[in-house]
N, C-alpha and C positions, 0 to 999 in steps of 0.2 A: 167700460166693458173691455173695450182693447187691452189696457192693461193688466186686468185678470189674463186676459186669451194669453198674451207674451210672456208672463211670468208664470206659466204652467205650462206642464209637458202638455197635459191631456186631462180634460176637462168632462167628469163624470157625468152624464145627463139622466137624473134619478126618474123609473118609470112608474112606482109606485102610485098606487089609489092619490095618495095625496099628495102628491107632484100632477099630476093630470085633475086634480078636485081645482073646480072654481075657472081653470081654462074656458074658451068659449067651446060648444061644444060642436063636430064636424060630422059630414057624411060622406062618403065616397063609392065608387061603383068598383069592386075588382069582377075579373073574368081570369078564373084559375081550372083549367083542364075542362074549357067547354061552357062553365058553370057561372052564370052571374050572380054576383052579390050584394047588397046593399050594405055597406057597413059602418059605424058611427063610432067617434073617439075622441080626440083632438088631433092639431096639427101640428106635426112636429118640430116647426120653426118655433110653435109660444111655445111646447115643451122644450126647446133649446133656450130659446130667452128667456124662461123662470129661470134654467141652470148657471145663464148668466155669460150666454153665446152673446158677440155682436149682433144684433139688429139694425134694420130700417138704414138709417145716413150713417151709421157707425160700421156699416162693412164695405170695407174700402182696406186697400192698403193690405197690411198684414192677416187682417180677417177674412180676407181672398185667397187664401193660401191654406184657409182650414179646411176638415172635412168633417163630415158626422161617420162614424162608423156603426154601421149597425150591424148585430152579433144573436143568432139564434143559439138555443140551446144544445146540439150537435156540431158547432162551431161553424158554420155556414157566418159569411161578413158580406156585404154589399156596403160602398162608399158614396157620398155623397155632398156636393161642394155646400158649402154654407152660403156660398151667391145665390146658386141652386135652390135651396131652398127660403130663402129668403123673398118677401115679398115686393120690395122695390126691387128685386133685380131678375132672378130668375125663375122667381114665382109658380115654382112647381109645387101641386098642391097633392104633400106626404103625408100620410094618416097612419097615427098608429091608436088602432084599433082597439075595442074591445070586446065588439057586438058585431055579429053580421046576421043579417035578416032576421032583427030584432032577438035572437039570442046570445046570451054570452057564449065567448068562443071554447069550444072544447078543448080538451089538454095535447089531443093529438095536434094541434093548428097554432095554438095560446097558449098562455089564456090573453096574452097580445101580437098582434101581427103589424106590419107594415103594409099600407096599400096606397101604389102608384099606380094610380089609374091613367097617367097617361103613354104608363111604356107598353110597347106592344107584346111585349113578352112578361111573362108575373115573374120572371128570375129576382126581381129586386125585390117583390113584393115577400119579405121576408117573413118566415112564421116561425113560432116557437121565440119569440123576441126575447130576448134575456136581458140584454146591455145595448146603449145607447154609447159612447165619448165623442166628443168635441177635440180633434187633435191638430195640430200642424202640421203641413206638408214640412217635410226636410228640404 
């Protein structure tokens, strides 16, 4: 896997039905303008290692130096280390969404979002999600 990540600029992390199909599936709590949510998706580390991001003992080294960039549809971007999310290291648990409080997310929100339930602020908790890339820091 490292050597995919260094022999590419930037590395597409596909969000589609059937790139998140067969994932295990997650839940997470966001709190966005007051309002709490229940919401359920996968996590965005095994949607990064279907795409063929470093994982587990293999982020080390140059895989420390990635990010995830995530990108709404009005171009709003929030970054994220791939240590970060990663489960030996920084095991911060990212959800990208498809459901909250048991319904699929509406077009004004979705129809996938980002939820970090442990930042205290939802700035990160991106909506409108369009693209996902796996890039190098320079």
């Amino acid at each position: 896997m490292m050597l995919l990540l260094a022999a590419l600029q930037v590395l597409p992390i596909p969000l589609d039905a059937a790139a998140r199909a067969g994932l295990p599936a997650a839940s997470a709590t966001l709190t966005a303008h007051g309002t709490k949510q229940t919401c359920t998706g996968v996590w965005l580390r095994d949607l990064a290692a279907r795409a063929g991001a470093p994982s587990g003992e293999a982020v080390r080294g140059p895989a420390l130096a990635s990010v995830v960039v995530a990108e709404a549809r009005d171009g709003y971007r929030v970054v994220f280390s791939l240590g970060e999310i990663d489960a030996k290291l920084g095991n911060a648990p990212i959800l990208v969404a498809d459901r909250c409080n048991g319904q699929p997310i509406g077009d004004a929100d979705g129809p996938l979002r980002l939820v970090v339930p442990g930042d205290a602020r939802g700035a990160r908790s991106v909506r409108q999600l369009q693209a996902l890339r796996l890039a190098p820091v320079p």
